[in-house]
N, C-alpha and C positions, 0 to 999 in steps of 0.2 A: 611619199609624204613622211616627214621625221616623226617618230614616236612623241606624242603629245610627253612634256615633263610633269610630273607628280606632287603637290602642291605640298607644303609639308604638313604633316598629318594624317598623310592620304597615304593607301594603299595599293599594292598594283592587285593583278590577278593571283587568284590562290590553284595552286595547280596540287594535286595529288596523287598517292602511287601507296602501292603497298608491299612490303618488304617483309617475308614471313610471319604474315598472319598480322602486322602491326600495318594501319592505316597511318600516312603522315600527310599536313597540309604544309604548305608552304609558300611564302611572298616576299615581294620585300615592301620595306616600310618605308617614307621618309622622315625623319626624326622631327624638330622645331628647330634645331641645328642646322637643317640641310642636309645634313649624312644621309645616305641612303644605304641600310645594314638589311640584310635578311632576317624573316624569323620563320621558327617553323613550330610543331604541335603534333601530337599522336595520340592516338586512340587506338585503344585494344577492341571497341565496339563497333565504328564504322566511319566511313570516310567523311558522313555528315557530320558526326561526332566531331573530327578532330579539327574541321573547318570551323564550328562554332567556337570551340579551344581557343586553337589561333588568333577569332577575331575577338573574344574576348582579353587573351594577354596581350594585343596590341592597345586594344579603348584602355586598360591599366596604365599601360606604359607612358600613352598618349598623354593620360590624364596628368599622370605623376609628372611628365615632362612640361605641362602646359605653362605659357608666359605668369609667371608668379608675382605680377604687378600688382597695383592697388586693386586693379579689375583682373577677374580672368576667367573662365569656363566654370569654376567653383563657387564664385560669387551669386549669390540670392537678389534677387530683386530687393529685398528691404536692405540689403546691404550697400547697392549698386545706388539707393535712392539716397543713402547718406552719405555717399561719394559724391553725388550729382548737387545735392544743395548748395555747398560752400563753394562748387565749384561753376556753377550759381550766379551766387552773388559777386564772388570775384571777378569772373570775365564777364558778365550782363548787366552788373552792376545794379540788381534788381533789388527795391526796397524792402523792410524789416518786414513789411505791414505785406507784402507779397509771398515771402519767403515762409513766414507767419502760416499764411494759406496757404500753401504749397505742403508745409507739414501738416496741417489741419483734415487736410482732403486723404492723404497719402493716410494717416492714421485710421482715418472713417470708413476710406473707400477702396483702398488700395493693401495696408499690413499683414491683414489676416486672410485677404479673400487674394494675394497675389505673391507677397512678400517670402513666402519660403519655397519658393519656385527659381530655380536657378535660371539663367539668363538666357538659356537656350532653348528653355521651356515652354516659355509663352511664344505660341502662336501668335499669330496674326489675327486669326478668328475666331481666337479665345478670348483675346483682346479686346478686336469690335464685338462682341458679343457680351462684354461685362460689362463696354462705356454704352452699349443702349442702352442697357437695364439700368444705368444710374440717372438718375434726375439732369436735370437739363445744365444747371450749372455746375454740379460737379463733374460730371460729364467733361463740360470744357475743359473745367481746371486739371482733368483726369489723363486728357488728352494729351496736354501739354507738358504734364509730366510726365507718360510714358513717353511720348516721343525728345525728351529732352535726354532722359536716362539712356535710352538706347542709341541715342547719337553719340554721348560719353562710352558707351561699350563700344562704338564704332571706329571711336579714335582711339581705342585699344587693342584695335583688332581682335575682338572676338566675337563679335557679327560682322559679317561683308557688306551687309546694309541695313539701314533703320528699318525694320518691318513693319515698327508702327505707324509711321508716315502713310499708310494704306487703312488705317482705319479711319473709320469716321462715326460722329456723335448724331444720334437723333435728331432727327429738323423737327423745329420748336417753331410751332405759327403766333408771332410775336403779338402783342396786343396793339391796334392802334392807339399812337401819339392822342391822351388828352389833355387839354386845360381847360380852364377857371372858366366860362364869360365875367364880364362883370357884376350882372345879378348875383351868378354862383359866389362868387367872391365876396361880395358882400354878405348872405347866406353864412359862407364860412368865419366870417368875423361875428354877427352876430351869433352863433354856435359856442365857438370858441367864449366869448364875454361872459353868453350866460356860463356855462362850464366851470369858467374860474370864478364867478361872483357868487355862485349858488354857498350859501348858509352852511355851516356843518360844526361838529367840532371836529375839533382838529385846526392843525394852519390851513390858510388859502391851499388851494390846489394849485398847481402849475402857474405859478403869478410872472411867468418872463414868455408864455404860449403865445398871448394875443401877440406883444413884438416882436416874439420870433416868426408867425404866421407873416407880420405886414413885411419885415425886411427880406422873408424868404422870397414874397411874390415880385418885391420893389429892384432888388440887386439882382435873380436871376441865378443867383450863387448856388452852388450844391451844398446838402444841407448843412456836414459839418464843415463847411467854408465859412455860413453864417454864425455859426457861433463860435469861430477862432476870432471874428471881427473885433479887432481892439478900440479902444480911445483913441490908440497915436495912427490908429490906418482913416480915421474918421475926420473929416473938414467940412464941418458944418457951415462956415465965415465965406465961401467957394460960392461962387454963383454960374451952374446951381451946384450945390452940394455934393458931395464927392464921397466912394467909399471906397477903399485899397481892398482888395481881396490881396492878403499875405500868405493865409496858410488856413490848416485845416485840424479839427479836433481827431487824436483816435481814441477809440472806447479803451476799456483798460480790458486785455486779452487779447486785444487784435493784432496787437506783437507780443511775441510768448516775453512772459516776466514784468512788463511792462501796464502801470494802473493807466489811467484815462491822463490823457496828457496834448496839449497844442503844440501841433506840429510845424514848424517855422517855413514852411514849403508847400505849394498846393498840390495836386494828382499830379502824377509824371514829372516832380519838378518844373512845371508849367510856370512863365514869369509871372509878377505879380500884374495882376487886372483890374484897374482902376474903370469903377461906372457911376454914372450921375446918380441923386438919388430926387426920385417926387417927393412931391410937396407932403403927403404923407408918411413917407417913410422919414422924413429931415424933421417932421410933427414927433414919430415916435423918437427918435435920439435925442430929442433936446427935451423929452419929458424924461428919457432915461438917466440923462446927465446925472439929473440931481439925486438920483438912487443910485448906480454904479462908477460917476465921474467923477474926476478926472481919470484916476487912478486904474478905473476897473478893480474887478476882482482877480483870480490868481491869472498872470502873463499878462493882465490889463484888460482884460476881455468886456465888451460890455453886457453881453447875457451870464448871469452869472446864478449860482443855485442858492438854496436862503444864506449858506454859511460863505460863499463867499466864490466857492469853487468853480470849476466846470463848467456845466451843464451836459448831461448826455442824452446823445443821438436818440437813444434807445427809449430815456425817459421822456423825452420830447414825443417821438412819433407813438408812443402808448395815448399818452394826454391825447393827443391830436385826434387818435383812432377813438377814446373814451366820450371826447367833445361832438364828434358828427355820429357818434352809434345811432342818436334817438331821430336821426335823418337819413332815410334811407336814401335819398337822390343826391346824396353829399360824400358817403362811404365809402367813392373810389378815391375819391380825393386823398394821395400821400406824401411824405415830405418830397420826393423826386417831380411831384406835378407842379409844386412849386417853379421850379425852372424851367418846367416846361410851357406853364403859365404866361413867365415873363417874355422867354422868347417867342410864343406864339402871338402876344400880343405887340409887340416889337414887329412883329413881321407883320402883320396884317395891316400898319400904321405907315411902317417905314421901307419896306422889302426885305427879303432875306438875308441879304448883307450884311446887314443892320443888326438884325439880330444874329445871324455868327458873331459880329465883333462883341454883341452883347453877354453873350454868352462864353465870347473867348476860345471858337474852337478853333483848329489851324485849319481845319477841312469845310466846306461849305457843305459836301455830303453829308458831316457827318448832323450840321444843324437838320436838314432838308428831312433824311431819314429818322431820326431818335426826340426829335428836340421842340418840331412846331407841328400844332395841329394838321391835318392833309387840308386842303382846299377842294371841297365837295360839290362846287357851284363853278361854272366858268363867267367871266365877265363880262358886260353889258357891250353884248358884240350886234346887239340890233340896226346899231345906224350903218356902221360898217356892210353889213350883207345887205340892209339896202339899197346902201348908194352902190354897191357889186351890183345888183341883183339891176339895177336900173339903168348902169352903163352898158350889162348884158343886152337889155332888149333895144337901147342905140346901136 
């Protein structure tokens, strides 16, 4: 069988001898060239001596010689991660508001507790060992960037495979899918009414919560979809009533440099989602007209803050959370129950279909799992096992 060849890098057997009183070790090496040169090393102390020698001026030599690309054996994890972003967004073409999070996590969870560990460094179960200890979302997002980094080292040859590909995040027992009934619903509006109408000085409190509550539950929309909703996406004259979902608000930080701003696209670049509106919700926009229309306030938005602007997410779901405090049966209640509200009740009227398309996902999984109440009771199957149960004993 032919002698196995030597990969470069690699070394063969070190063989030793000694020559008046001097120990020498000796191998050969193969370079990153290909060459394959001999090297050798002595010791006046002992044979063991001059073999550690040896392989220590080889790891130097090795080092010194290594592929001196953008990536290479010298590279730090915090350095391999700034390599890995733009290279990112270029080939995944993954958004600002993404890339955003990806530095946000990598700084929190990843710089200091990973980042001056060279590339070679991190185990495999040092690795899964740091993403359990992190919280259940960062964890993902933690995930995904070590194994994105280290696939980047992979296409540069200096790991032979992604390691991280073999870790995995803490299983999170997800909370059942709730929504509204309509009592609860109701509940939440009178909540929210008294909230904003309650006396104080100062301005009203929250004076655009109650509309924003009825259109979150009416359209189905994620939260900041509902308050990108302009004047020109709205056709009140439509029978029935119509609302475009175009695009979506981001908070000001959610893309580094970047204030609170309407985003002209919805999640994933998803196309725009036109859905009917009730008779209450088509009640709230034609009261809103005459305070924010035609025009809107800033991009033409119809929720808008006193001066004119925005509205944010952040301030909305405070209010929300402040409005049901003094209701404790109310308090699960968030902006994300909203949509699951409308699709739960879409589905229970119309079937699930229905509500995927109302909700706009491409997967019917993904309504069925995340999106509609579960179904607790099975349906009125009494007549059926009778007339079984009595053709049985014919």
């Amino acid at each position: 069988m032919p002698r196995q060849r030597m990969e470069p890098g690699e070394h063969g057997k070190i063989s030793e001898r000694v020559v008046d009183g001097i120990f020498y070790a000796t191998t050969y090496v193969r370079l990153y060239t290909g060459q394959r040169r001999e090297r050798e090393a002595r010791s006046t102390k002992s044979a063991e001596d001059a073999r550690r020698i040896l392989k220590r001026r080889i790891a130097a030599e090795l080092e010194a010689a290594a592929p001196t690309g953008l990536i290479n054996r010298r590279t730090t994890l915090s350095e391999l991660f700034e390599a890995w972003i733009p290279a990112k967004v270029a080939e995944d073409g993954i958004s600002d508001r993404t890339a955003t999070l990806y530095r946000d996590t990598w700084r929190l969870h990843g710089h200091k507790q990973l980042g001056a560990l060279r590339i070679g460094e991190l185990s495999t179960s040092r690795a899964d060992a740091h993403l359990k200890a992190l919280p259940s979302s960062a964890a993902v997002y933690m995930r995904i960037i070590l194994v994105g980094m280290y696939g980047l080292a992979a296409r540069f040859d200096v790991v032979k495979h992604n390691p991280m590909r073999e870790t995995k995040t803490a299983k999170v027992d997800r909370k059942p899918v709730r929504a509204l009934t309509a009592i609860e619903f109701e509940q939440v509006r009178q909540a929210v009414k008294v909230f904003c109408e309650r006396k104080g000085p100062g301005p009203r409190r929250a004076p655009m919560l109650p509309a924003y509550v009825e259109l979150l539950v009416a359209t189905g929309a994620r939260p900041a979809e509902v308050l990108a909703i302009r004047w020109a996406d709205v056709d009140l004259l439509a029978d029935p009533p119509t609302v475009t979902i175009t695009g979506t608000v981001q908070e000001s930080g959610r893309i580094a440099g970047k204030p609170i701003h309407r985003q002209p696209w919805r999640k994933g670049h998803a196309p725009e989602h036109t859905v009917t509106l009730p008779k209450f919700a088509a009640k709230v926009l034609t009261d809103l007209y005459g305070v924010t229309g035609p025009d809107g306030g800033t991009d033409g938005v119809v929720l808008t803050n006193r001066n004119g602007g925005l509205l944010s997410r952040a301030n909305i779901a405070d209010s929300l959370r402040q409005a049901l405090k003094p209701h404790e049966h109310l308090r699960w209640f968030h902006l994300h129950a909203g949509r699951k509200t409308n699709g739960t009740a879409v589905r229970d009227k119309l079937g699930v279909e229905a509500a995927q398309q109302q909700l706009g996902h491409a997967q019917l999984s993904t309504t069925e799992k995340h999106y509609v109440q579960r179904v607790t009771a099975g349906p009125d199957t009494s007549g059926v096992l009778d007339e079984w149960a009595g053709n049985g004993d014919g």
